[in-house]
N, C-alpha and C positions, 0 to 999 in steps of 0.2 A: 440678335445683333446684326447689322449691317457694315459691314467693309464695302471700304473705296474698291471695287475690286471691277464690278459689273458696269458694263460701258452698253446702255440701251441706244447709245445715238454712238456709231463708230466714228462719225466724224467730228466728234468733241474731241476723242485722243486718240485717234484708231490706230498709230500704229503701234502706239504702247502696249494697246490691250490686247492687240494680235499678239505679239509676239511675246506678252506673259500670262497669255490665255491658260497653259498648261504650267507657268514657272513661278508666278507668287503666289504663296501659301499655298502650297499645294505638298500633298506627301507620300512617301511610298509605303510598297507593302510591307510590312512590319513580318509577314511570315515566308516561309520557303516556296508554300505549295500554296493554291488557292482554298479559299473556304467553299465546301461542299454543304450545298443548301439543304441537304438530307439532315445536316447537325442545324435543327429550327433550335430557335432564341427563344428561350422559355419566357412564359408573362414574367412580370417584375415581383421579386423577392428582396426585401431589407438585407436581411442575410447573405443572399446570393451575388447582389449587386458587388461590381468590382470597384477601389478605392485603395486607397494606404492609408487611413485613419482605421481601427480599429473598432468595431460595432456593441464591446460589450456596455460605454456608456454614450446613451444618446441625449442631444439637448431637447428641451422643449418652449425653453420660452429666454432671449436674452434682456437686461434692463441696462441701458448702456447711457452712460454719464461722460461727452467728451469737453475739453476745454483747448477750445484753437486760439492759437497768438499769429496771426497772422502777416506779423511783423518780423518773427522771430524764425517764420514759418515751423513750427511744433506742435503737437498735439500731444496731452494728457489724458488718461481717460482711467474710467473705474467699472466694471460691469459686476451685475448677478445674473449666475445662469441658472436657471434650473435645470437640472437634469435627471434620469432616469438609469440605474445602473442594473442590467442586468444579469451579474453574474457577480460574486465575490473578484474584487479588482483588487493589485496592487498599486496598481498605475491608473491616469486619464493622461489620453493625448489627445492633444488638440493641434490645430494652428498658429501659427504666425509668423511675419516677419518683415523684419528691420524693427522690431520693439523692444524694448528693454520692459521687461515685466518687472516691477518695485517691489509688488508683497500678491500672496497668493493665500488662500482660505478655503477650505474645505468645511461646511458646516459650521464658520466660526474657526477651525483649528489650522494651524498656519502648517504648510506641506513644502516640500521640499522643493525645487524647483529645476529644471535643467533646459536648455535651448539650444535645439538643432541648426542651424542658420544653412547650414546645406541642404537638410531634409524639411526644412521650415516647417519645424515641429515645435512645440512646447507640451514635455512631460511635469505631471506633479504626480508624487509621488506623498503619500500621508503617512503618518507614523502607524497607524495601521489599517489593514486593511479595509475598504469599503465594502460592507454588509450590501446585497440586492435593495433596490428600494431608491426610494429621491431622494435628492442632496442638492446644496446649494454651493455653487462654486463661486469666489470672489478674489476678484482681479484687477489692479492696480498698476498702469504700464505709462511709458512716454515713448513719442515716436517722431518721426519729422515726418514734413508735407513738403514733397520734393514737385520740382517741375516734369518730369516727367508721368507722359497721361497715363500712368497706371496707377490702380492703389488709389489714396484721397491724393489729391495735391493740387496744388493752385495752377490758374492758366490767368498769366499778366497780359494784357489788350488793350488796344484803344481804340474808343467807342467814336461816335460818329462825329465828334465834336474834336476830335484828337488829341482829348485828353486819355492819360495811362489809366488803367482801371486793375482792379486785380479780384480774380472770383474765385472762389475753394470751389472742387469737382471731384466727384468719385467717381471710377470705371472697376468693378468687381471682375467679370469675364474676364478669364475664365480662372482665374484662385486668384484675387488679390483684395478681397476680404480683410485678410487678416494680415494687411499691412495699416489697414484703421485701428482694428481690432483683436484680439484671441479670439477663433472662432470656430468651427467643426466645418471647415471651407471644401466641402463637399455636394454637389446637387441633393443629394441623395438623405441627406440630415434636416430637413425641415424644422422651422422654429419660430416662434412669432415674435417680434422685438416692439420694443419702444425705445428711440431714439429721443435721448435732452441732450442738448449743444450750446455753449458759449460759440456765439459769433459778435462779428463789430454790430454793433446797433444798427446801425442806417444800411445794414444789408437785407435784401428777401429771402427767407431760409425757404427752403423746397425739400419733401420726405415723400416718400411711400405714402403716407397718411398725410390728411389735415394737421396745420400747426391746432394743439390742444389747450397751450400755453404757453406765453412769453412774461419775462417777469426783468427789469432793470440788473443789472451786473455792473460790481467795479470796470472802471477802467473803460467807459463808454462802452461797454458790451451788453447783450441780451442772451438771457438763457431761456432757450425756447425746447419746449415738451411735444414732441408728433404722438399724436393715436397712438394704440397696438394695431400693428400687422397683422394680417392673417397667417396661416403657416405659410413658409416659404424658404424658397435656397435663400443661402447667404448671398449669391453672385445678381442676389436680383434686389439689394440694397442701395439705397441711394441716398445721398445728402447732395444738396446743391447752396450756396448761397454767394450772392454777391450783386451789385447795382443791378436790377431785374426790372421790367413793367411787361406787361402783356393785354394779349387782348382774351374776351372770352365766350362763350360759347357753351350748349346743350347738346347734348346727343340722350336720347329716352330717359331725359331727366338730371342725368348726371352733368355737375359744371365740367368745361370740357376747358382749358387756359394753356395758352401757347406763349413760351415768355421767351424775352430776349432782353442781350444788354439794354437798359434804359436807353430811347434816340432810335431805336430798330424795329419797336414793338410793330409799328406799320405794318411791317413786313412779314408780321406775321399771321394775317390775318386768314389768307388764303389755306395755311395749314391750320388754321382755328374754324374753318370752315369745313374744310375735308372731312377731318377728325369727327365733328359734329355730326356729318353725315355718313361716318363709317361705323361710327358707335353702333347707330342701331339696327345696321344692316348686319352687324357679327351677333350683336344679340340674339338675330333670328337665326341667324344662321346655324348657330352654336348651341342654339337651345341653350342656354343658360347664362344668363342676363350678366354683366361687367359686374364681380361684387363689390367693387372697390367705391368707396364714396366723391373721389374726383379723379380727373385724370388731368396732368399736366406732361407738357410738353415742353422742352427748354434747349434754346440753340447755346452752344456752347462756341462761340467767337476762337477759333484758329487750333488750338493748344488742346486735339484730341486726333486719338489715331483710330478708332475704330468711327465707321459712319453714322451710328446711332446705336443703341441700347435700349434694350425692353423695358430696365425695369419697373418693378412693376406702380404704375399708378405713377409715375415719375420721370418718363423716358426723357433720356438725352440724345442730343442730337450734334453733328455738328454743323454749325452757324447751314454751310451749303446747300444742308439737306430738309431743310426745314423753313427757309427765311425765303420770301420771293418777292421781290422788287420790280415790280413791272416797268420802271424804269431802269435798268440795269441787268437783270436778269434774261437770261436766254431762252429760250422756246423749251429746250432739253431742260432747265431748272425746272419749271411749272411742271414736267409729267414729274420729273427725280425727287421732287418732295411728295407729290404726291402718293408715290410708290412706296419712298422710303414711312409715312405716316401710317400706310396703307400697313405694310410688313411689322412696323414696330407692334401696332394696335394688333395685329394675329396673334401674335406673342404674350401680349393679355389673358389667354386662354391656350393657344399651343406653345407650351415654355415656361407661363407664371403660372396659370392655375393648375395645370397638369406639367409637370417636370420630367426631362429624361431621366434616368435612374444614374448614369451616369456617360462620358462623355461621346462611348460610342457608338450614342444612341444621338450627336447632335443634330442630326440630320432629323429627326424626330422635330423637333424646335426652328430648325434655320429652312429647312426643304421645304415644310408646310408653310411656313411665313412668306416664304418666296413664292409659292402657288398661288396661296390666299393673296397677296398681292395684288397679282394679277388679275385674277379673278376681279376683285372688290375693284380696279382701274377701268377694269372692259366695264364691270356692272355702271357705272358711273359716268362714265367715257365711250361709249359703244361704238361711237365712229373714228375713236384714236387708234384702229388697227390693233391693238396690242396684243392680239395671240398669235397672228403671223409673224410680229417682230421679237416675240418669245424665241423665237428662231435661232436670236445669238446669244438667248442662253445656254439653249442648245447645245450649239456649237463652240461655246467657251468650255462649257463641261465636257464633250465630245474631245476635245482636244486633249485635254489632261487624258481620260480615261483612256483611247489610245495608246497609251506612253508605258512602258514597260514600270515606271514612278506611278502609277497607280494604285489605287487603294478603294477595297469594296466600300460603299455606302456605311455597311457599321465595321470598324475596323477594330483593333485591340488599340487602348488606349491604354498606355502604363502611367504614364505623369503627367504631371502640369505642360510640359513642354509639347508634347506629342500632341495633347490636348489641344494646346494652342495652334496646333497645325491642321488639323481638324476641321477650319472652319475656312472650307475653301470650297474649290467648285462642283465636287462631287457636294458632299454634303450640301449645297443649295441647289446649285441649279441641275445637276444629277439631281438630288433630292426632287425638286420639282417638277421634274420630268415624268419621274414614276411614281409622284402622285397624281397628276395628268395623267397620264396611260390607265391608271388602275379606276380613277374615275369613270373615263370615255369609257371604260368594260363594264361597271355594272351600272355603269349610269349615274349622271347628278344629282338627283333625288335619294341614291340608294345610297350613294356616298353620304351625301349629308347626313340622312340618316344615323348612319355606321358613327359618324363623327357625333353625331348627340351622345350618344350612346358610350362614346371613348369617353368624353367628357364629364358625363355625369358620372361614369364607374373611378373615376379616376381625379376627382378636382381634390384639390390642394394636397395631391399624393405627388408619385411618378409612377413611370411607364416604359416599357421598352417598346419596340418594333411590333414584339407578338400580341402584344395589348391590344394596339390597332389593327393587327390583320383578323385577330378573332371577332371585335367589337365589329368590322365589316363583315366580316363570315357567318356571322349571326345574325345579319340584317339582311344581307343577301340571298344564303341561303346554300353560299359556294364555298369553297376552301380558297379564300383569297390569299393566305402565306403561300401557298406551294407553287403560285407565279409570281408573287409579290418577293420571295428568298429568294428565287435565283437573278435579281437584280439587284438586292439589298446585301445581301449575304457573300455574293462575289464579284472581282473589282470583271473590269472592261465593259464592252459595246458587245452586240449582236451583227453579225451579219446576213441578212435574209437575201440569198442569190435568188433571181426571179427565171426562169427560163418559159416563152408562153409558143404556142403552137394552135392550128387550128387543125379538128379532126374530126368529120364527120358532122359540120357543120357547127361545133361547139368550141369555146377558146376556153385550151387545157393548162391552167396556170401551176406549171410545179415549183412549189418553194421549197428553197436548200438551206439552213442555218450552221453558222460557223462562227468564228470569232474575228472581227475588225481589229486589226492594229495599224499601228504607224511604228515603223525603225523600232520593231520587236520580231525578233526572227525567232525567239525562244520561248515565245509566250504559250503559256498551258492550256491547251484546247478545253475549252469552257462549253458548258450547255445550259439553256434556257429555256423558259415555257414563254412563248412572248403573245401577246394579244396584238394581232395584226387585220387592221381596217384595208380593205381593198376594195377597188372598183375605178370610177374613170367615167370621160365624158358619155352620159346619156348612161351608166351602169350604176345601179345602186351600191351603197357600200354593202361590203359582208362583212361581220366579225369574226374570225375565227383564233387559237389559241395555238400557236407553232410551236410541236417539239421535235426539231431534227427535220425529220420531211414530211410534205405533203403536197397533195395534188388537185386543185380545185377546179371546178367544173364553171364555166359563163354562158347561156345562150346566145347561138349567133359567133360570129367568127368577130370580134371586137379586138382592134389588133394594140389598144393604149390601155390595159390595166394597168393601175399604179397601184404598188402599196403603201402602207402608211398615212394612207387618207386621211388628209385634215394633220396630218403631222404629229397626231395621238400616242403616238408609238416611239419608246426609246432603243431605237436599233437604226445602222444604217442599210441601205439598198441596194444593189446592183441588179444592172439588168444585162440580157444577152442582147446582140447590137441591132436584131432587128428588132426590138420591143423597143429599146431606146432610140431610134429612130423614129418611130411610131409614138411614141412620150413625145418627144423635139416635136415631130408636124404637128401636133395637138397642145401644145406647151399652152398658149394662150386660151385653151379651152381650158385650163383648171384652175380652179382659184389659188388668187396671193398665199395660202398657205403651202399649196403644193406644187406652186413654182419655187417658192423661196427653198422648200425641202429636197427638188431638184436638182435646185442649184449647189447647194450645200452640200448635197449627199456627192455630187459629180466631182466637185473641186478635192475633197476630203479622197475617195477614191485613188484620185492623182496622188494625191500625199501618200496615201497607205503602197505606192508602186500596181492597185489594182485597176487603174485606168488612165486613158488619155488626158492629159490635160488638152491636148485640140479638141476634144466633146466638150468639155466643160467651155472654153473659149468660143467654141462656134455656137453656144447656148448665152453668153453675155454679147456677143457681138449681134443677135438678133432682138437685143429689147428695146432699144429706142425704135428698129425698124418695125414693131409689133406695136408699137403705145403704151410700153411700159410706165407705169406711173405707179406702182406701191413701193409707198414706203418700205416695206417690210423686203422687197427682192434688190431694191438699191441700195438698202443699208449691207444688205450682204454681201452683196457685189463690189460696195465701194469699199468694203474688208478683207474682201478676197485678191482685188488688184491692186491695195498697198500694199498687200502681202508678197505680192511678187513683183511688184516694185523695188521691195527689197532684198529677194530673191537675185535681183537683175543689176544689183550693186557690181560693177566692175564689168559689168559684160559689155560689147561694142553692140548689142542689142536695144540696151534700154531704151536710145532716144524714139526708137521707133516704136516701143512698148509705151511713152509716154505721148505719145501721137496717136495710137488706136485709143488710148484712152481718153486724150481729149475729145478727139473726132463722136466717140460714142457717148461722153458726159455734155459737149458743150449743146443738143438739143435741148436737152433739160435745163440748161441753166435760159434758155431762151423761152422756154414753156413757164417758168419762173419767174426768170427777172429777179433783178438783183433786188428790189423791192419790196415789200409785200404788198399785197392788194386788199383793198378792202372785201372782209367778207369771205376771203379764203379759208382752206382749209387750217384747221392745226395741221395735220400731217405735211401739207405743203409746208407750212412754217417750220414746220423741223427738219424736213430734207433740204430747202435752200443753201440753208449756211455749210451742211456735209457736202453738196454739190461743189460750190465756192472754194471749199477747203481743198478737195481733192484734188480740184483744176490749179490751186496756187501748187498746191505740192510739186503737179505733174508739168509743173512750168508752160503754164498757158501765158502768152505775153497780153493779151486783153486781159485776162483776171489778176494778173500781177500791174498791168499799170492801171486800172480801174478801184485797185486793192492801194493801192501808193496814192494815188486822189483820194481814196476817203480816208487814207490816214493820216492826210495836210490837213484835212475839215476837221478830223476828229481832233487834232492838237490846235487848233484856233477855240471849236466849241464840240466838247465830248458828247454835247447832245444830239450834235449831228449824225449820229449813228446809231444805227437803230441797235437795240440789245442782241437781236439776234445775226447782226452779220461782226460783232466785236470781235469773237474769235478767228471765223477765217480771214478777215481783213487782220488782224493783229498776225497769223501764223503764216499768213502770206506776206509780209511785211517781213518778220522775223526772218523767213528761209534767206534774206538778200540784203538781211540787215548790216550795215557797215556801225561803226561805233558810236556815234551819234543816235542813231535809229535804238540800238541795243540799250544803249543810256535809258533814253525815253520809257524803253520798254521795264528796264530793272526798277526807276524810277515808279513805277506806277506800284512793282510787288512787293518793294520796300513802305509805300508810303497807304496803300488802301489797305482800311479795316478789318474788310470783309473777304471771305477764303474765296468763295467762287471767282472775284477780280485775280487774286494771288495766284491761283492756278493755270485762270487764263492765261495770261500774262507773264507768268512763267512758261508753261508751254509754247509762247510764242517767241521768245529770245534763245528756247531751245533747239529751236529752229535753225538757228545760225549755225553754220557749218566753218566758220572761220575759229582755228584753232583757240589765237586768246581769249576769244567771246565764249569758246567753250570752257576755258580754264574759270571766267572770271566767275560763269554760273554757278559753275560747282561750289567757291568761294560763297558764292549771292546761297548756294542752298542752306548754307549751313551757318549762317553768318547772322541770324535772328529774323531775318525778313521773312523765313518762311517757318510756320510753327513748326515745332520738336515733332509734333504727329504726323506731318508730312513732309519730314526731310528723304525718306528711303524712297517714298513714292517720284518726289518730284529728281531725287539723283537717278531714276529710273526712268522717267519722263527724256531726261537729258539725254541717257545712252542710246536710246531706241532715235529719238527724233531728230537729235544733230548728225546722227551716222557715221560718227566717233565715237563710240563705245570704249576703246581701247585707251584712248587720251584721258576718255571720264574713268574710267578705271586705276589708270596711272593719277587725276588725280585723286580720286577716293580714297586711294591705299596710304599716299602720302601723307593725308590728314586723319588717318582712320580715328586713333584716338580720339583726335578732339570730338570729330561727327559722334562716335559710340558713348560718347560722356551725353549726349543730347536724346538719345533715344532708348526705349523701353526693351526689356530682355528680348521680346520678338523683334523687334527692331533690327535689334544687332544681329539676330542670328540671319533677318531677312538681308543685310545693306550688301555684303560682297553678293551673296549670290544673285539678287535681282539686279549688278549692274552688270555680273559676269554673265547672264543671259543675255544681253544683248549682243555676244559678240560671233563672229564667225574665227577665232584665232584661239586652238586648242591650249598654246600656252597660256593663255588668260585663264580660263581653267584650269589648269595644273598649278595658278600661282594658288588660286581662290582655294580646292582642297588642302592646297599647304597651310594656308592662312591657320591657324592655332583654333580661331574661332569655330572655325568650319567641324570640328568634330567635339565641341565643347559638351554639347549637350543631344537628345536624341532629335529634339528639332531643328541645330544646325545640319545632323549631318544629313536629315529629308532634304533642308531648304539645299545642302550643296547637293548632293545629289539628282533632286529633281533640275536644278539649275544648268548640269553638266550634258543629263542627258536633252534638253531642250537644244545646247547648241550641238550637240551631233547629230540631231535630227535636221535642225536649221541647215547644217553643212552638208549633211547627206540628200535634202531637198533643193539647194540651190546648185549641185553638178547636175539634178534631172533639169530644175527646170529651166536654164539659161536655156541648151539645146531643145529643149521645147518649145519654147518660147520663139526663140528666133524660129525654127522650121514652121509654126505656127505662122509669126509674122510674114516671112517670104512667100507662103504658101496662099496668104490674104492681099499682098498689095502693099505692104507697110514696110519692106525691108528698106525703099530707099530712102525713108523718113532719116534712117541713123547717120547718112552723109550730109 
């Protein structure tokens, strides 16, 4: 699955994603002490695997007959299950809920029935006992198809023509299965299905499998037959139908069909292309060919909250991530489908064909899809940079992980709920990180390898963690769990202290390891086996394996080794001040990856109280003077200096912090130009409009009246503006919008289609700092203009970007009800704590743990928790860094900017 969550360009939203880099969906540690990588994660066992359904009857195969009234919004349905009873049973438990079950059969004989709706359970109970052996269970229920994107349920839109359309959608991850159906809603219970559905006639149904059969139905309906499935979780089921065309496309033979509302299909062509070319590059990869007989793709127009879904042979997406409009679309669109096409298709094979066993093992599924990604991007894309600007995956995981609200890669998962919290940035971009590291160590051929090998022991099973570290351990040759646990197995970051000397004509590098925090005074001294790359200009890299200390030898007195070469390595760095000195004169001798990990590791430092923020400043203040041009160190930089932009809220500092900032962005915007050029880079095309954006924020009066001219052109003719300056010109407009200007803007997110406009467009009137224009947003958020699946995101948009937080908070609270009627269980548990994270005022916290909500279930109380402590971090970093800041500034030349 893909969540909105990962910001690869920071200047689309950057200050959103900074400052909930560590606060949505993210969770804490579930135990007292840490997990001790000595207690390894056994291979996967049926039996052993953890769950709350009970193991003594398992399914094998379900026949499921539904009947949708789309008018009435309901569903009927009747299934046979087969199933397998291992042990004399008096009971079968299964799933479900919101279903009213009619009549229930055992073998033909009718069973007693009961329904947990807190445990969302359904026990049958027979008159007597169940003998070992197979049995046929059958089930007759009614259920509704609600608006909210969980479960099946409708998402009403209107297509390009501005007529209302209405399409049925189902989202299973992570249990909601068995709000279609009764189900064994578990990873872990594999089963192969055939799906037959009544839908409206004139719709396109879409399954896991090829339709098998369609046959006329009363009442202008068709009942359509899908193939059987191969075995599979329930959470990787899918029904789609409604107004559909697409285009289509082959990858190693298989039809490959990317579909959209009817009027969009255009747009889809470019992910009908990807896909075509990703297919048979995993084929190879994976040693073992896509089994599926098609694979379809389908944007799902507004009215979803997660940003795609694997499953299988049928991923959804939503509309944003999938749909690319070269007239409309932004430079960041074109790579964000691409990735997200890229990640879904890994899932094919890490997730559908081999499954985790259960869910804290997600990182298994979302980490690898998040690596493979990238991978399959550079593979395709070699000159879009994208392992340097992997960077801020890095450092969005880096953040969380920090945080005392942390949580090892596999964590105990008790429920649905917890589960649900699970899928955040450890579990990915952690995840991704230390499959990157454990590659760069035995190498990319040996990796792959390892991975055929997981693949083939393991397809249409599950797997835990130790599966894959053996499956490499045997292809290698190494015991790769016993450095691969103490990154997976327990939560935080490494910190490898560098001290270097020259003695005897040789530079004596000794390395120190410890544990990196931020605003964790108490955190439990942790140890690691880390694989650490070093070397430096004109020094070859060395591999070596860090536990606790060591002492390396260089020839020659070479006074710039850096570690973490090439940025392979999940740990941060410090150095002693004359090696970092020695790093700074040599900075522009290392490549974009190890300037950007530099820069990152120096800034984060400052955060954790273990260094200067003047180092880290006097290393941004020399990159236009050097020729800085990557992508990958300006995208960081420009997330590091809203960061303390925001930091600098209230201090008599700031104007003169927003003046070293222009002075140091506006070369680049001149090496640019507001324009594109023919024949430039992509990467140029993607940092312009972040360039653009940053200088509207930090109140440049050239880019704010150069920003206001093209937004006269754009309201005469919207084609006057290129795709990719619509956001910073909209969000530069917005910062100084009066209510006319606001109109214009709300106008646009009320009345377009399409989500990528909605977002924009919304973050650009979020912008506005004038109190009623913030009240009317929060109204405009919840008011239908923006779908149910992106009302939490976009009231979180508003508190970070208007810099009233507390206002949008007071109004959230006021309407809570109505907004929580609109949104999905995670939803709700996510809405106060992601608007109370943007604040610096402790009582807005103490209102959010009172909220009722807040300790409802074990996922409210991660999401208030991790929420509470992000703003005492926030508060506790903006007393350091105002007086940083300014003695920075007076100490450069900038102090008298602020009069």
């Amino acid at each position: 699955m893909w969540f909105p969550r990962r910001n690869k360009h920071p200047g689309s939203d950057m200050r959103h994603s900074l400052l909930l880099a560590s606060t949505l969906f993210c969770a804490v540690s579930l135990f007292a002490g840490p997990i001790r990588y000595a207690r390894a994660e056994a291979p996967f066992s049926f039996s052993a695997t953890p769950g709350q359904l009970p193991k003594n009857v398992v399914p094998s195969a379900y026949d499921i007959a539904l009947t949708t009234d789309m008018k009435a919004l309901t569903l009927s349905g009747h299934e046979a299950i087969s199933v397998s009873v291992f042990a004399v049973s008096d009971t079968i438990t299964l799933n479900q809920a919101g279903l009213a079950v009619r009549s229930a059969t055992i073998d033909g004989q009718p069973v007693v029935v009961s329904a947990d709706e807190a445990a969302q359970t359904l026990t049958l109970r027979p008159e007597q006992p169940l003998v070992a052996g197979q049995h046929k269970i059958d089930l007759s229920w009614t259920g509704p198809i609600p608006q909210t994107p969980n479960g099946i349920y409708y998402d009403d839109y209107h297509d390009s023509t501005g007529a209302k359309k209405r399409m049925l959608v189902t989202q299973f991850e992570v249990a909601d299965a068995r709000r279609m159906f009764p189900c064994w809603d578990e990873p872990v219970f594999k089963a192969t299905f055939r799906l037959n559905v009544a839908l409206p006639k004139a719709w396109v149904p879409i399954s896991n499998m090829p339709v098998e059969s369609t046959v006329a139905a009363s009442g202008g309906m068709q009942r359509v037959t899908f193939a059987v499935t191969p075995r599979m979780s329930t959470y990787l089921l899918a029904l789609v139908a409604g107004d559909l065309a697409a285009t289509h496309g082959h990858g190693d033979g298989t039809p490959v069909n990317t579909w959209a509302p009817a009027g969009e299909e255009r747009n889809t062509e470019y992910a009908t292309q990807a896909a075509s070319a990703i297919l048979p590059y995993y084929n190879d990869y994976f040693g073992t060919a896509y089994p599926l007989p098609k694979l379809d793709l389908i944007a799902v127009p507004g009215n979803y909250e997660a940003g795609a879904m694997e499953n299988w042979g049928a991923i959804t997406f939503i509309d944003e991530d999938l749909l690319y409009d070269p007239m409309h679309s932004s430079p960041g669109t074109k790579e964000l489908v691409y990735l997200v096409v890229a990640h879904e298709m890994a899932h094919q094979w890490s997730g559908d064909l081999v499954t985790m066993a259960w869910w804290d093992n997600i990182w298994l599924n979302e980490g690898f899809a998040t690596w493979m990604e990238t991978k399959a991007l550079d593979h395709f894309n070699p000159d879009w940079e994208i392992w340097p600007r992997e960077h801020a995956g890095r450092e969005e995981a880096m953040a969380q992980d920090a945080l005392s609200t942390t949580h090892p890669i596999q964590q105990p998962v008790r429920d649905v709920s917890q589960a649900s919290s699970a899928f955040d940035r450890i579990s990915y971009q952690k995840g991704e990180q230390i499959i990157r590291m454990v590659e760069t160590w035995l190498g990319p051929d040996t990796f792959r390898d390892g991975m055929r090998v997981y693949m083939k022991a393991h397809a249409y099973s599950n797997a835990t963690s130790a599966d894959l570290w053996n499956a490499l351990s045997g292809v290698s040759h190494q015991d790769v769990g016993v450095i691969a646990r103490t990154f997976t197995e327990q939560p935080g970051i490494p910190l490898v202290s560098v001290l270097e000397s020259c003695r005897d004509g040789k530079t004596i590098v000794a390395l120190q390891e410890s544990r990196f925090t931020i605003h964790d005074p108490k955190a439990a001294p942790l140890h690691w086996r880390i694989p650490v790359v070093m070397g430096g200009p004109g020094v070859a890299g060395r591999k070596v394996v860090l536990a606790d200390n060591m002492t390396m030898r260089f020839p020659g007195c070479t006074p710039a080794i850096k570690v973490n070469l090439g940025e392979s390595g999940y740990y941060r760095a410090s150095y002693d001040p004359a090696t970092f000195r020695a790093l700074k004169n040599n900075f522009t001798h290392f490549d974009a990856t190890d300037r950007v990990n530099l820069l990152g590791d120096q800034f984060a430092l400052f955060e954790a109280g273990k260094g200067e923020l003047a180092d880290y400043l006097d290393l941004v203040s020399g990159l236009t003077r050097n020729g800085e041009t990557s992508v990958a160190v300006w995208q960081d930089t420009l997330a590091h200096l809203e960061r303390l932009d925001d930091l600098e809220q209230g201090s008599p500092s700031r104007p003169a912090f927003r003046a070293f900032v222009r002075e140091l962005l506006t070369p680049q915007l001149a090496r640019l130009g507001w324009n594109p050029r023919p024949g430039e880079s992509f990467l140029d095309t993607l940092l312009r409009p972040q360039i653009i954006q940053i200088l509207g924020v930090m109140d440049d009066p050239v880019v704010a009246a150069e920003a206001a001219k093209r937004f006269a052109a754009w309201r005469k003719d919207p084609a006057s503006l290129d795709p990719g300056l619509v956001q910073p010109v909209m969000q530069t407009v917005g910062l100084h919008a009066d209510e006319t200007t606001w109109t214009v803007l709300a106008d646009v997110v009320r009345k377009t289609p399409d989500t990528e406009r909605k977002r924009r467009f919304f973050a650009a009137l979020a912008r506005s700092q004038a109190p009623e224009l913030i009240r009317k947003a929060v109204r405009l958020a919840w008011s239908g203009a923006i779908p149910n699946g992106r009302i939490v995101r976009s009231l979180s948009v508003l508190a970070h970007n208007s810099e009233n937080p507390d206002l949008v908070w007071e109004q959230v609270i006021a309407n809570q009800a109505q907004i929580s009627r609109l949104l999905t269980p995670q939803g709700r548990e996510d809405l106060l704590p992601a608007i109370a994270s943007a604040t610096f005022n402790p009582a807005i916290v103490q209102q959010m743990r009172a909220a009722a909500g807040s300790s409802a279930t074990s996922g409210a109380r991660i999401a208030a928790d991790r929420s509470a402590e992000q703003v005492a971090t926030n508060i506790d970093l903006r007393l350091r860094a105002q007086p940083a800041i300014a003695q920075w500034l007076a100490a450069s030349g900038f102090a008298a900017e602020a009069h």
